[in-house]
N, C-alpha and C positions, 0 to 999 in steps of 0.2 A: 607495557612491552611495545615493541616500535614495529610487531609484527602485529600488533592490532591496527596500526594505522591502514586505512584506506588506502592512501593515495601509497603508502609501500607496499599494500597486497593486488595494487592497478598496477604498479611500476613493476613486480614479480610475472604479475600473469602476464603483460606485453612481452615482457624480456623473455621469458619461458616461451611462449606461445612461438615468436618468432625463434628462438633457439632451436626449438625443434622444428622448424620449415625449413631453418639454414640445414640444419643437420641432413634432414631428410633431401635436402637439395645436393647438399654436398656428396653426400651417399651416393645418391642416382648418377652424379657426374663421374663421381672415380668411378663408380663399377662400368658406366658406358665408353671410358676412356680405356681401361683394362680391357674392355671385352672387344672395344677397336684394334689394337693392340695385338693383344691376343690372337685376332681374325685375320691379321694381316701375316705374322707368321705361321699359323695352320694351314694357311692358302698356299705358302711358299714352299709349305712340307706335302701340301697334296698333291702329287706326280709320282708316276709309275716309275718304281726302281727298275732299271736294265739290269737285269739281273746276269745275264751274262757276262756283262762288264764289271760287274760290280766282283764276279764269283775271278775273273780273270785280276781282277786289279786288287781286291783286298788282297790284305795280308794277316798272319798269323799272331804277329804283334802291331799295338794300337804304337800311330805316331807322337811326339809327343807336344804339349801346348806353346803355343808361342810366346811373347813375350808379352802381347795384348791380352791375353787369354786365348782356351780355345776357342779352334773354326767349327765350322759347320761338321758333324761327323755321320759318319756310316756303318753301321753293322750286319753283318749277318750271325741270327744266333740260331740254335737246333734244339727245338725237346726235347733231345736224345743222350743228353749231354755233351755232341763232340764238341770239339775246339770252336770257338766265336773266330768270324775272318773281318778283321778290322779294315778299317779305309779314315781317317783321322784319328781323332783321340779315342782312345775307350767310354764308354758309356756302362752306365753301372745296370746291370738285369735285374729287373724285378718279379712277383710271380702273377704279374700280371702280364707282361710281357712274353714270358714260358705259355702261361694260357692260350693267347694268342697264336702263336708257333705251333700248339699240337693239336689245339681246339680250333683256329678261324673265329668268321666275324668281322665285324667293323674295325675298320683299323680305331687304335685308342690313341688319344691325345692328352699329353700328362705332361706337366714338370714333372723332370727327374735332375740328375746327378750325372755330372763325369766322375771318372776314375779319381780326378785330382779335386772334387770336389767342388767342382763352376757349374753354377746353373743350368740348364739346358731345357728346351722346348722338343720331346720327342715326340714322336707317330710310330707306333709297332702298327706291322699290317704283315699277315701272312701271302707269301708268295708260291711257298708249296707245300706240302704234306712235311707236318715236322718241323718246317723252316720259318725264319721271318725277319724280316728288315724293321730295323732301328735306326730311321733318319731324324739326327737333331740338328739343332740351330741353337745358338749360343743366345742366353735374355740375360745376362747378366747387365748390360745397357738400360733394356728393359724395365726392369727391375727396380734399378734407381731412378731411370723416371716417373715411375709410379711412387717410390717414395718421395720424388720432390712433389710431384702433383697432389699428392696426402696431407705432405707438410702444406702446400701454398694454400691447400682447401682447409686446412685447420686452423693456420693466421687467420683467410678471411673469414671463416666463422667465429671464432675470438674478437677481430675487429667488430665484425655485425653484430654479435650478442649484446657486445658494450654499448655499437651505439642504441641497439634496442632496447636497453636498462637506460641510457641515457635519453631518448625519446621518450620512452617510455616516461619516466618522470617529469618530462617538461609537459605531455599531452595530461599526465596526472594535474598535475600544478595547475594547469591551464583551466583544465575540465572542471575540479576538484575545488577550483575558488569559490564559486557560489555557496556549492556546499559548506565552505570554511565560516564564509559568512553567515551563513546560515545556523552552525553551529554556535557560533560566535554569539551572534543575537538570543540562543535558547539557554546558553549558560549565563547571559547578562540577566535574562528575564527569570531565572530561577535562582538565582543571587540577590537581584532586589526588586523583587517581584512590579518593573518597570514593564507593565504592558500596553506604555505606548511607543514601544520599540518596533519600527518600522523596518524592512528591508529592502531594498534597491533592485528594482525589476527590470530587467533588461532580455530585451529578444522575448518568443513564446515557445520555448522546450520548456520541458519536463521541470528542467531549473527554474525556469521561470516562473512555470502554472506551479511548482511547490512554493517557491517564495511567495507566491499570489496568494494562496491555501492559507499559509504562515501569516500572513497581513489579516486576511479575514479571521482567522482565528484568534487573534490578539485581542484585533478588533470587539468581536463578540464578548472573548472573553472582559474587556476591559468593558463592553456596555454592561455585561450581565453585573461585574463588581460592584455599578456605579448603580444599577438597580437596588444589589441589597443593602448598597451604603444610604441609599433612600429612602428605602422600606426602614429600614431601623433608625433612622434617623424621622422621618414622616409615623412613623408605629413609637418611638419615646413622644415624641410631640401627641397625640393623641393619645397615646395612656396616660400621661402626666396630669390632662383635667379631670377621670374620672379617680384617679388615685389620690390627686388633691383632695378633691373634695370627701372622697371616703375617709382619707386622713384627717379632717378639718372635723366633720361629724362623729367620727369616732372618739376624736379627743375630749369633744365636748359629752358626750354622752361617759366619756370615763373620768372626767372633771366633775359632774354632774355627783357621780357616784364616791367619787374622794370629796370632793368638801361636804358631804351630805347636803347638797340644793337640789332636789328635785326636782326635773324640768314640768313645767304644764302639762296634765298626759295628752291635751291635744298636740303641744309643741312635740315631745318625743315623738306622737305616732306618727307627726309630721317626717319626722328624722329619720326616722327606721324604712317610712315608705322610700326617703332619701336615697338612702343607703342603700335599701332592694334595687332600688333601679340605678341605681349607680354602679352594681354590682349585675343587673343582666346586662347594660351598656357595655361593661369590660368583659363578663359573658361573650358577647357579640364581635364584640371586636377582636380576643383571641382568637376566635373561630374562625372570621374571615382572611385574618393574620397567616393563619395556618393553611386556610385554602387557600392562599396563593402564593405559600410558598410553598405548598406542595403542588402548586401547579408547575411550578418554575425548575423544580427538581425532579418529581415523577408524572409519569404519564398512566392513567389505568390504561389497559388492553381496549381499542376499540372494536365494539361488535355490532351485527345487523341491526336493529330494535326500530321501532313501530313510532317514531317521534310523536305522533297523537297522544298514544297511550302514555309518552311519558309529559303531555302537557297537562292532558287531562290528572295525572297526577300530584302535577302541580297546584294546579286549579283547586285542589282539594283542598290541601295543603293550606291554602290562601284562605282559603272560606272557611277552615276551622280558626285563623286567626281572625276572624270576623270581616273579610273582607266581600262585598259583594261582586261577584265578577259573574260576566254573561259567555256566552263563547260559540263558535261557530268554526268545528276543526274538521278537515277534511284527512283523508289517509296521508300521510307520506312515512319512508324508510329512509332512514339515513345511519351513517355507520359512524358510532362514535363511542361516549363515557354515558350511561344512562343519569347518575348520580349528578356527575359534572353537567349535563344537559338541563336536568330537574332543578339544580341548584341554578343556573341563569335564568330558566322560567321565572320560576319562584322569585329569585332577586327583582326580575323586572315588574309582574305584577304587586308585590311589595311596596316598589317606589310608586309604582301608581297610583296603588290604593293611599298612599301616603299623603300624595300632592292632590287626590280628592276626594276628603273626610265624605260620607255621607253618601259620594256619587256612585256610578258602575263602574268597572272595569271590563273594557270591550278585550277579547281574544279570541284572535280570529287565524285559524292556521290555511291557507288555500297557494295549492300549488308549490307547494317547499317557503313561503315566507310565512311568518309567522308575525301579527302586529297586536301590541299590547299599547290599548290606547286608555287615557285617564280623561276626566272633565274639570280636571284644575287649571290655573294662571298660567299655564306651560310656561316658556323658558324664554331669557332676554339671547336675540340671536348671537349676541358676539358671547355667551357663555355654552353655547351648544359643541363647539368643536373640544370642551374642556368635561364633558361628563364621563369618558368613563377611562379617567387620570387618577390615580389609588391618591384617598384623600382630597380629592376635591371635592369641594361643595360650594352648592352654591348662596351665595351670602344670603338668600331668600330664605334659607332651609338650614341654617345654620339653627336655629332653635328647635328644630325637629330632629327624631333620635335618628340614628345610624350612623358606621360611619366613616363613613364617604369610600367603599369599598366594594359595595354593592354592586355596582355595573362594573367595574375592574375587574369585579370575578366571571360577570358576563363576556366582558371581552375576552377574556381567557378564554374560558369554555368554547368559547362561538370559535375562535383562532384555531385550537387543538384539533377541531373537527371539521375545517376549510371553509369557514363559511363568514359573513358578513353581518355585522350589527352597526345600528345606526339610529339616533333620536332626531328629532325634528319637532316642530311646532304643528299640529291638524289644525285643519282648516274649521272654522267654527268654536277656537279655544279646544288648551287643555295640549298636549303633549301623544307623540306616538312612535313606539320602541318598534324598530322592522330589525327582524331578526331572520338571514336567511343562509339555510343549509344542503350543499348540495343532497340530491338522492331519489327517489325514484317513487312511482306511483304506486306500486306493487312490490315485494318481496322476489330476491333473487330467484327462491327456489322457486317461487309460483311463477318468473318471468318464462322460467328453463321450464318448466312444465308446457306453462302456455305455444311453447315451438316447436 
């Protein structure tokens, strides 16, 4: 429908909006030109009839109208019924006029009527008990100036209206381009889903800061696509070795069993330990699969918690998988995922314990940073800016499990909750994870106590 359009419900409301100002303009001018008009003849009728002269000079019968029309005329009428004593044409009595006559008052200023049916401007005004004068003045001139002044005020509101529908559409048009473009680009982009469709910024209103909005939003969205087209392309490439190979041992253990050969039962137990671990690697690696892309999509509800308590959790955690870790945590609160938070712990002392079979794991939380340090070979430095890239590893550690997801999940977590993670080389060998989170010494409620 073309009354859905915009830019014809802009071009309606201008055209309206001004239609009624002209109108309203128009209005206030006739009625101040009328009531000019109008004031100039009541002024002309405001004077004291002579009534003596008037009683000497009318007569019994009204004279009659000219060829112009009537002139100005004069009556005298009675609320008694007698005879009216004219002085020009007749004038027609109303019972307003009688009022007047028997009752007094303000003299009344009315259109009325002649006798012959011409216009007239009258003033009844009583002059004495009974009696009363009826001086008119001919508007029949009048009259039709006001009807030309009606008509001239109705062209030009006709002419204004139009051009205000025609204004009106050009300032739509005008206004209304961006937006077009605008549209333009979100049907192009939902047709074939082309999101590196850019729009053209010009000036800083509204249009602009929305086309700006519009760019970053493509934008994102086109980084987050090229995210999952990575993730599932980087998540086949690593599923594909440990499915290989459970595919490759399975075959052979069900080969094994159709030809009747029997493998060595040390060879089988070999195979099957194969297989278990083959099978908690793909374990491991759905899991991680699925935390980050459940990080990428939901966010848990962040709330106050005790980040100690949730290292020390961690720490536990770690040491029932055999890891030895020392620690030295001081209080801090920060507001975030406790899960999400324990699962980056955990991931970092993991790798640590990883890269030093046999050693400690120092963790140490003071002042909101938190540092997990190992006593392994640490890292060659041009590999350190690439640890925590989903799937990276580093070719040292390519023969050790995991994979390569571990600190990815850390960088999430640490991001979600505004805060900062970062690896380096310690001084004295071996590697050190600084992990830090905004938040505070003490608990809200205890800070609002303490004041």
């Amino acid at each position: 429908m073309i009354w859905r359009s915009l830019r014809t419900r802009l071009t309606l409301l201008v055209a309206v909006a001004v239609a009624l100002a002209i109108a309203v303009s128009a209005g206030a001018c006739f009625t101040i030109v009328r009531k000019q008009l109008y004031d100039q003849i009541d002024f002309e009728l405001k004077h004291k009839s002579d009534l003596p002269w008037l009683m000497d000079n009318c007569g019994p019968k009204p004279e009659p109208a000219g060829p112009y029309g009537p002139p100005q005329a004069t009556q005298i009428i009675y609320s008694d019924g007698r005879p009216t004593c004219y002085l020009g044409v007749a004038l027609k009595v109303t019972p307003e006029d009688l009022d007047i006559a028997s009752q007094g008052g303000r003299p009344h200023f009315h259109n009325g009527l002649a006798e012959d049916g011409s216009p007239m401007r009258i003033v009844t005004a009583q002059v004495g008990p009974g009696m009363a004068v009826m001086d008119a003045r001919p508007i029949g001139r009048l009259q039709n100036t006001l009807r030309n002044v009606a008509l001239l005020l109705g062209v030009v509101s006709a002419l204004g209206v139009i051009g205000a529908g025609t204004a009106g559409l050009l300032i739509a048009r005008t206004a209304l381009r961006p937006v077009g473009r605008l549209t333009k680009a979100v049907e192009h982009i939902a047709q074939t889903e082309d999101l590196g469709t850019r729009i053209p910024v010009e000036g800083n209103d509204e249009i602009a800061r929305l086309s700006s909005s519009f760019n970053a939003m493509t934008s994102a969205l086109a980084g987050s696509r090229e995210r999952q087209k990575q993730l599932v392309a980087d998540a086949g490439h690593e599923l594909r070795t440990p499915l290989t190979t459970l595919r490759t041992n399975i075959d052979l253990l069900l080969r094994s069993e159709q030809t009747g050969r029997s493998l060595d039962p040390e060879a089988k137990k070999r195979l099957l330990v194969n297989v278990k671990a083959q099978f908690a690697e793909l374990s491991t690696l759905v899991a991680d699969l699925l935390q980050l892309a459940r990080g990428d999509t939901e966010h848990e509800p962040h709330v106050e918690l005790a980040f100690h308590e949730v290292v020390t959790a961690a720490v536990e955690r770690a040491r029932l998988r055999g890891a030895e870790v020392v620690t030295e945590l001081d209080p801090w609160y920060v507001v975030g995922s406790a899960a999400s938070l324990e699962r980056a712990v955990l991931n970092l002392i993991d790798n640590a314990a990883k890269f030093s079979p046999g050693g400690q794991v120092e963790v140490r939380l003071r002042g909101g940073g938190l540092t997990v340090r190992d006593h392994g070979p640490g890292l060659p430095e041009e590999e350190l800016p690439h640890v925590f890239e989903r799937f990276w590893r580093s070719p040292s550690a390519r023969g050790l499990p995991g994979s390569g997801l571990g600190l990815a999940i850390v960088a999430q977590a640490v991001a979600e909750t505004g805060g900062q993670v970062r690896l380096a080389n310690a001084p004295g060998g071996g590697a050190i994870a600084t992990m830090e989170l905004p938040g505070t010494l003490m608990r809200n409620s205890e800070m609002d106590k303490s004041h």
